[in-house]
C-alpha positions in Angstrom: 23.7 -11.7 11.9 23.0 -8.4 10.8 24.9 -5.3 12.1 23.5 -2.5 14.1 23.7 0.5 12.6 22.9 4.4 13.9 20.9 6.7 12.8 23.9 8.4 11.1 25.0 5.7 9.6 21.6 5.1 7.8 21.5 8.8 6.4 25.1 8.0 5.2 24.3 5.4 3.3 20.7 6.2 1.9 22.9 9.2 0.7 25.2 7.1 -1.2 22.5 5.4 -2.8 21.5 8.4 -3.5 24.1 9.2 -5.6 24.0 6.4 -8.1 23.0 7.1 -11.7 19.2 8.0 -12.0 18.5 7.5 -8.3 18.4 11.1 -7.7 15.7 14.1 -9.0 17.3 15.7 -11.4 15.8 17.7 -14.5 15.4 15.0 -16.3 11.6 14.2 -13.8 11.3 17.6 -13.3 8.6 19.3 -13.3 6.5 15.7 -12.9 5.0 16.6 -16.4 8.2 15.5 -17.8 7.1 11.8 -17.3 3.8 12.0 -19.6 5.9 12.3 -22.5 7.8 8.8 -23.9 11.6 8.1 -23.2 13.9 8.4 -25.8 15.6 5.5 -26.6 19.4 5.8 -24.9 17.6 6.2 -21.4 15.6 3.5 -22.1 18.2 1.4 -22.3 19.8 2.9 -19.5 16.9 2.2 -17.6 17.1 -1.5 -17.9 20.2 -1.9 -17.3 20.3 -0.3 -13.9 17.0 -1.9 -12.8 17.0 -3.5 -9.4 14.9 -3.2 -5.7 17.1 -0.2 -4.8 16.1 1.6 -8.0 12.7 1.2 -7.4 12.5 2.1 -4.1 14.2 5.4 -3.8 11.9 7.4 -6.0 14.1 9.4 -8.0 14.1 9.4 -11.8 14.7 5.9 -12.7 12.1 4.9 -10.2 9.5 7.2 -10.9 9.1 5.2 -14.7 9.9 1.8 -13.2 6.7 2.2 -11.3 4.6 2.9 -14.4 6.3 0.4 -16.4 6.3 -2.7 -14.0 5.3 -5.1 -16.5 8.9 -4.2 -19.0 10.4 -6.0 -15.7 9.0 -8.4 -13.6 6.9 -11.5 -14.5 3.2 -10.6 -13.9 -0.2 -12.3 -13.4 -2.7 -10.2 -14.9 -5.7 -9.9 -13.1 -8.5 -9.8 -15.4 -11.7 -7.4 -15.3 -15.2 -9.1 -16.9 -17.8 -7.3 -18.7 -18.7 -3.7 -19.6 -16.5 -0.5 -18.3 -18.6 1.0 -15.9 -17.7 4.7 -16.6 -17.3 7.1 -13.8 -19.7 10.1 -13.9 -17.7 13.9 -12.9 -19.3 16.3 -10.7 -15.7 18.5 -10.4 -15.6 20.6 -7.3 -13.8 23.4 -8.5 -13.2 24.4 -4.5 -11.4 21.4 -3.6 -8.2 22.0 -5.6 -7.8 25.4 -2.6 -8.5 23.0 0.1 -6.2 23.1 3.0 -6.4 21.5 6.3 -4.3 22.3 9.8 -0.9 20.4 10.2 -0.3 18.8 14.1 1.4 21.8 15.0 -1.3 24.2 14.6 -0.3 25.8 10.9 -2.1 25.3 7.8 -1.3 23.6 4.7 -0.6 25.2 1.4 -3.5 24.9 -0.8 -3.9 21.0 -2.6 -3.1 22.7 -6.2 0.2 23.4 -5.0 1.2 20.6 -3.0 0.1 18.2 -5.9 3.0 20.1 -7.9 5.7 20.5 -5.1 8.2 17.7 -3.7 5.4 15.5 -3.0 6.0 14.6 -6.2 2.4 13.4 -6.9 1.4 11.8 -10.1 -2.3 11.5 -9.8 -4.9 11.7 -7.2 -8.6 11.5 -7.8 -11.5 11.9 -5.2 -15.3 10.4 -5.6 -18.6 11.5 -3.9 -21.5 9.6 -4.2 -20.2 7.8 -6.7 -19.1 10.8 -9.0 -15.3 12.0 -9.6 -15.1 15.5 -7.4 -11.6 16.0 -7.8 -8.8 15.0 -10.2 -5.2 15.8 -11.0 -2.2 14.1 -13.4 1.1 16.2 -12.2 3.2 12.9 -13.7 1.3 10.7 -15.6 -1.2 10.1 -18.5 -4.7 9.2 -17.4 -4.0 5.4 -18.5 -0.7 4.5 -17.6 -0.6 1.8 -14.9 1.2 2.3 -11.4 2.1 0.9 -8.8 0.1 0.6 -5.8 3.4 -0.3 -3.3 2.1 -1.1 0.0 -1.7 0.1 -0.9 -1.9 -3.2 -2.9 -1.9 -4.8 0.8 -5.7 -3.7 1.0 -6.2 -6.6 -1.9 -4.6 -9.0 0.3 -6.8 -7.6 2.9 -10.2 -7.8 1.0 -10.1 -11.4 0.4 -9.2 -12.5 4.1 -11.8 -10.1 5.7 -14.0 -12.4 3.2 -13.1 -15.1 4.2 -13.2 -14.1 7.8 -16.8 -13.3 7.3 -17.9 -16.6 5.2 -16.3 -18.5 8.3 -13.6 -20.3 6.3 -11.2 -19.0 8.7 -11.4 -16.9 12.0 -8.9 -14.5 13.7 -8.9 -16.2 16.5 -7.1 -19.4 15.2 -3.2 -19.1 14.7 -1.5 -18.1 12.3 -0.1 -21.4 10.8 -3.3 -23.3 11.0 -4.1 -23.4 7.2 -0.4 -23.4 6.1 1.0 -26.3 6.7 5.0 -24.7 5.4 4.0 -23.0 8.4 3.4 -25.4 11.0 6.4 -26.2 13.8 7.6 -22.0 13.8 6.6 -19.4 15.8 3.3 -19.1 13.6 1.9 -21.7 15.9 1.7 -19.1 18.7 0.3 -15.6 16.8 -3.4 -15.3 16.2 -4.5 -14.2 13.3 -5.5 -11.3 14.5 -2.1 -10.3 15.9 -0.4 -11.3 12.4 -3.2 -9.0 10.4 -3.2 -6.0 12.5 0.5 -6.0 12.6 1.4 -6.8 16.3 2.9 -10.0 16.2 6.2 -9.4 18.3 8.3 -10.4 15.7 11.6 -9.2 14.7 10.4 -8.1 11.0 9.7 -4.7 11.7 10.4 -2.0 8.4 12.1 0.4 9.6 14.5 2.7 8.3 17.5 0.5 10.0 16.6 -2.5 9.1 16.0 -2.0 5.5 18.9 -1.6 4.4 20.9 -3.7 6.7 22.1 -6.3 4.7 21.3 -10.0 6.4 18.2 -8.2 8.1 14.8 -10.4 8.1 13.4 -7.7 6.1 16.2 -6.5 3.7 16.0 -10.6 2.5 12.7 -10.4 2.5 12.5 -7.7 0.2 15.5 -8.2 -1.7 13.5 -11.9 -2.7 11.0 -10.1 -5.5 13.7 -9.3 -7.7 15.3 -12.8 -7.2 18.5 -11.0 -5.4 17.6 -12.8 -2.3 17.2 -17.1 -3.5 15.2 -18.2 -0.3 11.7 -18.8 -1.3 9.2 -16.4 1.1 7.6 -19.0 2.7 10.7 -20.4 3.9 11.8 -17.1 5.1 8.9 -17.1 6.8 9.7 -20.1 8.8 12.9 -18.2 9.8 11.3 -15.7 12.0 12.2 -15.0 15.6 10.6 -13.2 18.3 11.3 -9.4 19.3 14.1 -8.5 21.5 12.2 -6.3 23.4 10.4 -9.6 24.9 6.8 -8.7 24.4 4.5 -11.4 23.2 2.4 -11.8 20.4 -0.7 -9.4 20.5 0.0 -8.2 23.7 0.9 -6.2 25.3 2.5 -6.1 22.1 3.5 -3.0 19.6 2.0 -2.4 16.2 5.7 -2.8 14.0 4.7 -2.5 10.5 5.8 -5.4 8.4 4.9 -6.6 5.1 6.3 -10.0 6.4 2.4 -10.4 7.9 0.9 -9.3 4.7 2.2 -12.4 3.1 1.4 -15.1 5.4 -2.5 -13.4 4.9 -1.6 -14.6 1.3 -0.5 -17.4 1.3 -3.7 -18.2 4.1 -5.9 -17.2 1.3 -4.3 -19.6 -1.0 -4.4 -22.4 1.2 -8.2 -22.5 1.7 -9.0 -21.1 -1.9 -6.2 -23.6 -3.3 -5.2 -21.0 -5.9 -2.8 -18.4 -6.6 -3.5 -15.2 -5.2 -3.9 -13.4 -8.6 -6.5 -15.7 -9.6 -8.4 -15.4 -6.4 -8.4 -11.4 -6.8 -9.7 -11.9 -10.7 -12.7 -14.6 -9.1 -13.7 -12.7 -6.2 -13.3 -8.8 -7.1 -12.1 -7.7 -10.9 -14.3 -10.3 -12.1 -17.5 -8.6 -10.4 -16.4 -5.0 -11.1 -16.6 -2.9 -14.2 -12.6 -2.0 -14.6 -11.2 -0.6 -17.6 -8.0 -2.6 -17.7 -6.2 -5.7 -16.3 -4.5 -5.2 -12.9 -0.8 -6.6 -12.9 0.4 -8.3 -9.9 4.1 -8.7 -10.3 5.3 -12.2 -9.4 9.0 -13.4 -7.3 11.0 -15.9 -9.1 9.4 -18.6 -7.2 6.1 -17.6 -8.9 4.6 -15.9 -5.3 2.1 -12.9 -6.4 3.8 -10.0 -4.7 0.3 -8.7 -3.3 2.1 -7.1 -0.6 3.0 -3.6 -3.2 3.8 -4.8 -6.1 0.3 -4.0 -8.2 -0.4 -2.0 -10.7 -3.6 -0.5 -12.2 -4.4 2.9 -13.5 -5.8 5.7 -11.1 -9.1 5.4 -12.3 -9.5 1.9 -12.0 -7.6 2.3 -8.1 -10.7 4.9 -7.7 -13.1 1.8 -8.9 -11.6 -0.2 -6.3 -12.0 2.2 -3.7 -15.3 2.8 -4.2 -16.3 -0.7 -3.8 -15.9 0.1 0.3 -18.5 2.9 0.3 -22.1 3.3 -0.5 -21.7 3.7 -4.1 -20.0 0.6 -4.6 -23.4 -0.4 -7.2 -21.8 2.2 -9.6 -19.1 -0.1 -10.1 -20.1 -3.3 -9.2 -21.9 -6.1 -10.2 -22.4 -7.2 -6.7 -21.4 -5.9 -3.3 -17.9 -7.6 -2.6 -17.3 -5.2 0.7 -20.1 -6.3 3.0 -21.2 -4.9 6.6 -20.4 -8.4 8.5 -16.2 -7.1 6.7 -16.7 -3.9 8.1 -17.4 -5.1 11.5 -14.4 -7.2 11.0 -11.9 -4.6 9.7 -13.1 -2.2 12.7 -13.5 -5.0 15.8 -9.8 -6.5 15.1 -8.2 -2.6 15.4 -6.1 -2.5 18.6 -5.9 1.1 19.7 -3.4 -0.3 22.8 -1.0 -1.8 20.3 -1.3 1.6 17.6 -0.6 4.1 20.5 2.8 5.5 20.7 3.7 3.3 17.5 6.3 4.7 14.8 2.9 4.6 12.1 0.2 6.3 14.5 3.6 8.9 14.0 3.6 9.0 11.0 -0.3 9.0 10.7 -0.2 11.8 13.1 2.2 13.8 10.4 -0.3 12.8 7.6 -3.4 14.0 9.3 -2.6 16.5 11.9 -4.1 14.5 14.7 -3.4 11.1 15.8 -5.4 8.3 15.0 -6.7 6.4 17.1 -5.9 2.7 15.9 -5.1 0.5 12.8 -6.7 -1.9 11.2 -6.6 -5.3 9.1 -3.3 -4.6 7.3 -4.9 -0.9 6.8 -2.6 1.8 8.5 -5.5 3.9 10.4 -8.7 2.7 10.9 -10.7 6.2 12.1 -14.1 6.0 14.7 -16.3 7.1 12.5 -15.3 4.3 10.0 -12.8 5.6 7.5 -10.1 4.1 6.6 -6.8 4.9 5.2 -3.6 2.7 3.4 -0.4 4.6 2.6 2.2 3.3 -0.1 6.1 3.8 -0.3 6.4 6.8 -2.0 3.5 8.5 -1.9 0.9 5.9 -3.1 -2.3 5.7 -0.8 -5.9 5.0 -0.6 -8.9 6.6 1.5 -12.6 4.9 2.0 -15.2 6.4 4.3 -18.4 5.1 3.9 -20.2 7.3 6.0 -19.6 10.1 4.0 -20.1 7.5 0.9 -16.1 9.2 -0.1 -13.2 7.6 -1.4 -9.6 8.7 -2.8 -6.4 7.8 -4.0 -3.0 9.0 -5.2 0.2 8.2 -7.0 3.6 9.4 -6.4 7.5 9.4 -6.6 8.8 10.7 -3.8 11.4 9.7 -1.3 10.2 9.1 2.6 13.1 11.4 3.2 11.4 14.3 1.3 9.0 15.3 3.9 5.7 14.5 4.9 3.3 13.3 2.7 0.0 15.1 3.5 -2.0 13.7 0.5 -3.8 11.4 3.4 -5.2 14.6 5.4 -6.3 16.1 2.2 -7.8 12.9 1.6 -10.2 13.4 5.1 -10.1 16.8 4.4 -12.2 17.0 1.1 -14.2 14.2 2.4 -15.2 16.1 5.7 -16.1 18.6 3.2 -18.2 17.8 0.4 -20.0 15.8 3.0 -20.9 18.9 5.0 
């Protein structure tokens, strides 16, 4: 059983983390710039020898190269593009790097040229119009070094459910355990599949700052099982689950309680009606179709499960490729549309606005944007009314499609959730409300 711990007590020891070797900002990352150029060999060393989920989780120096160099460390799948690069055209809106937007209490940002270069700790963001790159920026990173997505790789998950959702190989309505037969005689049997993608499941597997780092928490195993420190396979974790202690049921009334426990069992869904890992159904269905410059790498657990849940990594261009494939201009990219309307329709009819309100990310939305939004979507953290959409990462990662203004965005970073907000997402909406007009 895991112990409570207070608030306090969770400062206290994210602070002595803190103070292990390279787990800290020091001038060694700083300014971000520092991390274009190679490591010399000691601290490579160094670096390897002090890898593990803590490290690459608390975004300080160590972490900030672990999540461009992935691959040095964990077993990957690569994820393999087909066919010609389909090269991005620039229209660069000079204008957009002074963009500011108004903060929920009224004031207004500082300009986006200086927060790229300020504890947000941003390593790229790039913005697309029609099609065409508006806007980008590299405060930390060459233009073709790989990084990871964190929990903006659960849009990938995402993607290939909502397609099968729309093919009618599976409906949301069904529950959860119905094509997972590991599955079958848990709690599963009672959560629809809408409940498990939109995050209201009434489960106790919430992420939250506690219960991350209580060791013998749900989600501290779960987490602690990518890097093999945790031995229980996921989908026998899985099976381990236990309702909420606050009583509510599944759905509702139920609370949105963000866990990436939900992103998996999407996976493993997918792999149980494609019958193939889920690396192999992202290459089939989307890098395949898409003109990408590189492989994506999804990093795999010891027990060969894809970690599609954050562990992904792709440069920011080809994260901007992706992106676009939910707009309008998706046929600058594509071979074929793989984001269709009938997904749309599903991504926007399954958001529960009773579930999002009041919920810790509508509060943290609500810091991102200025405003709150109204509800989240199918494992995407804000789904907006006019039909944007928006997926954060630990650590500053995120990505931003709105088709109606045929727009799309996304960002790297390396910095710690403790380090303030991240207002990359409501520069995001920002720059898309206007270039659109």
């Amino acid at each position: 059983m895991a112990s409570a711990k207070t608030l306090d007590e969770v400062k206290k020891q994210i602070a002595g983390y803190m103070q292990r070797p390279g787990a800290s900002v020091t001038e060694k990352t700083t300014p971000m710039s520092k991390l274009k150029r190679p490591v010399d060999a000691d601290y490579y060393y160094e670096l390897n020898r002090r890898f593990d989920f803590w490290q690459v989780q608390l975004a300080g120096d160590d972490a900030a190269y672990y999540s461009t160099h992935m691959p040095q460390y964990m077993h990957q799948q690569l994820v393999m593009p087909d066919g010609p690069v389909a090269e991005l055209e620039r229209a660069i809106d000079p204008g957009l790097e002074n963009l500011t937007f108004t903060e929920k209490d009224g004031s207004s940002t500082m300009p986006l040229k200086d927060f790229l270069v300020g504890p947000a700790r941003k390593q790229a963001m790039m913005m697309a119009h029609h099609g065409r790159v508006v806007f980008e920026a590299y405060p930390g990173m060459n233009t073709n070094d790989i990084h990871l997505w964190m929990s903006s790789g659960k849009t990938t998950v995402s993607l290939v459910f909502t397609q099968l959702v729309a093919e009618g190989k599976v409906s949301v309505d069904e529950m959860s355990s119905k094509h997972v037969p590991q599955l079958q005689g848990t709690l599963w049997d009672e959560i629809p599949l809408w409940a498990t993608a939109t995050m209201c499941a009434g489960l106790d597997i919430e992420e939250t700052p506690i219960s991350m780092i209580t060791p013998g928490s749900w989600i501290n195993n779960f987490h602690n099982t990518f890097l093999g420190e945790y031995k229980t396979p996921y989908i026998e974790q899985l099976r381990t689950v236990s309702k909420h202690p606050s009583g509510e049921k599944p759905g509702g009334p139920a609370t949105m309680r963000y866990s990436s426990g939900t992103t998996l069992v999407l996976q493993f869904i997918c792999e149980a009606i494609e019958k193939k890992p889920f690396g192999t159904i992202l290459q089939e269905r989307v890098w395949s179709k898409v003109g990408f410059r590189f492989p994506a790498f999804l990093c795999l657990a010891p027990d060969g499960t894809g970690v599609g849940y954050g562990m992904f990594s792709t440069t920011p261009e080809d994260m901007l490729r992706y992106a676009m494939l939910f707009t309008p201009s998706w046929n600058k990219v594509a071979k074929e549309p793989i984001v269709s309307d009938k997904m749309m329709e599903v991504y926007h009819n399954t958001a529960k606005p009773e579930a999002y309100a009041n919920s810790s990310e509508q509060g943290f939305a609500t810091d991102w944007f200025g405003y709150a939004p109204p509800a989240n979507g199918v494992q995407w953290d804000v789904v907006f009314d006019d039909g944007a959409m928006f997926k954060h990462g630990n650590n500053g990662q995120g990505i931003y499609v709105d088709p109606k203004r045929d727009f799309c965005a996304m960002g790297f970073g390396s910095a710690a959730n403790t380090s303030g907000v991240d207002y990359a997402p409501g520069f995001m909406r920002a720059a898309a409300m206007r270039v659109a007009g």
